[in-house]
Residue, then its C-alpha position, 0 to 999 in steps of 0.5 A: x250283217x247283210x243289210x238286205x236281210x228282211x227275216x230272221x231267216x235270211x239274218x241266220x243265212x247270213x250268219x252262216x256266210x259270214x263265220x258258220x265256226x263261231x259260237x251262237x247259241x251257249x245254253x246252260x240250265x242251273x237246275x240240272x248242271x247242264x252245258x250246251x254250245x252250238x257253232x252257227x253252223x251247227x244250230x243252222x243244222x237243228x234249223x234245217x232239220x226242224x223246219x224240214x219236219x214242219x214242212x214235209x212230215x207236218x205239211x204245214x204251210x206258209x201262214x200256219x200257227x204254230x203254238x211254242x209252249x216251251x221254255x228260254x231254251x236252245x231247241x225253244x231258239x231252233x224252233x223259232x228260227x225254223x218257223x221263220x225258215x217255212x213262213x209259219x207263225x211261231x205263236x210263243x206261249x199261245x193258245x194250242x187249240x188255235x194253232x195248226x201244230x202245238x209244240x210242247x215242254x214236259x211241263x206244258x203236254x196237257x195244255x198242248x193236248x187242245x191242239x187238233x192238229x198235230x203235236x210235238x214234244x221236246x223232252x228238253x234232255x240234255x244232249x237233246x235227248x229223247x223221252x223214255x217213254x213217247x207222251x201218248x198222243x205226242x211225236x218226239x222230237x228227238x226221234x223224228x228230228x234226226x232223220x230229217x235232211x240238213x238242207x231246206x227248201x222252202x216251198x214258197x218264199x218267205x214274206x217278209x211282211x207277213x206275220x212270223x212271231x206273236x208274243x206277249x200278245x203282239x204279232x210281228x212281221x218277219x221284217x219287223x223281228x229284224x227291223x226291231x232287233x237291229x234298232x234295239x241293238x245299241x240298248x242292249x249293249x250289242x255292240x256288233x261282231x263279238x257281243x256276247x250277251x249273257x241273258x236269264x230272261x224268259x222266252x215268254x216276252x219280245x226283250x227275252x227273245x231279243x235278247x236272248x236269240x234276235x238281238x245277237x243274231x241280227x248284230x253278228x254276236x252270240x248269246x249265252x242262253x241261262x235257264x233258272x239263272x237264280x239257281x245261280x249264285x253271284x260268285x258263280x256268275x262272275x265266273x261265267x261272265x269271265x269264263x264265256x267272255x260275256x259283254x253284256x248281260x240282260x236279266 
């Protein structure tokens, strides 16, 4: 990867340079059967899209805090590295009545409804489908997402030294989100180009969203991103392993 890189954004960047056709980010959730891949060009593309909402249909600005309530999930890793795109501050599991937008699961709407600004939610569907019926009070992320342009601007640049991810309590700068993935690279088992890291570990955490979206972005690898891995039994996990070519694995 691009020594120069100093935010998550420029590590996706740089991805995008190096292979855009490679796997990034496989999703699974063993409740629901569920199977997602997503090429770096690809995710790049929810990427872009997302942070265009964030900048032009939200109007947030660089420094804004927005409240991620939403679980280890491929739309939970678009929306992290959109934040990252716009300068925002993505606030994992924070509190939605002191964000500035407040972006939420099915299972967390009535905790996002204290945020007075303005509020998204993901029905977390497969194939990044929509709600049957829009939560009152809510924009839908599968209806407002698609129509937005594949390529962002950001208005201002990003600061690499300014805050880009508070979680578990614990703010980062961007710089240090790819300072500290990069020097946790070794500990992980990521060895470079070609690790692919098979994680369950929640998003709630800094080692769940190393290893299961910062780690493998900053190292060249992949991520094979398991929702409800206990649902999963150990013959069928070997498989998995086998199956995505797995290198690694944090739970």
């Amino acid at each position: 990867m691009n020594a120069t890189d100093r935010t998550p954004a420029d590590l996706l960047s740089s991805a995008l340079a190096a292979d855009p056709g490679r796997p990034l980010v496989t999703f699974y959730d063993d409740a629901t059967g569920e199977r997602v891949e997503l090429s770096v060009a690809t995710f790049a593309n929810w990427v872009a899209k997302t942070a265009n909402l964030l900048q032009d249909e939200l109007s947030v600005e660089p420094g804004d805090r927005v409240a991620l309530l939403l679980p280890a999930h491929w739309q939970t890793a678009v929306w992290l590295l959109a934040c990252a795109l716009v300068g925002v501050v993505a606030d994992v599991a924070g509190d939605p009545a002191a964000a500035d937008v407040a972006v939420s699961g099915p299972d967390a709407l009535e905790a996002a409804r204290a945020c007075s600004g303005a509020r998204i939610a993901l029905a977390l569907r497969p194939l990044g489908g929509r709600f049957p019926q829009p939560p009152e009070g809510f924009a839908d992320y599968a209806v407002e997402v698609p129509g937005q342009s594949d390529r962002f601007v950001p208005y201002a640049p990003v600061d690499p030294e300014e805050p880009a991810l508070i979680v578990a309590g614990r703010e980062f700068t961007g710089a240090e989100v790819v300072e500290r993935a990069r020097a946790e690279a070794t500990e992980l088992g990521l060895t470079g180009p070609g690790s692919r890291l098979l994680s369950g570990l929640p998003y709630d955490t800094w080692e769940g969203l190393n290893a299961g979206l910062y780690g493998p972005l900053a190292t060249g690898g992949s991520v094979v991103l398991c929702r409800n891995l206990d649902r999963l039994g150990s013959d069928a996990l070997d498989q998995r392993v086998e199956s995505e070519r797995v290198t690694v694995i944090a739970r």
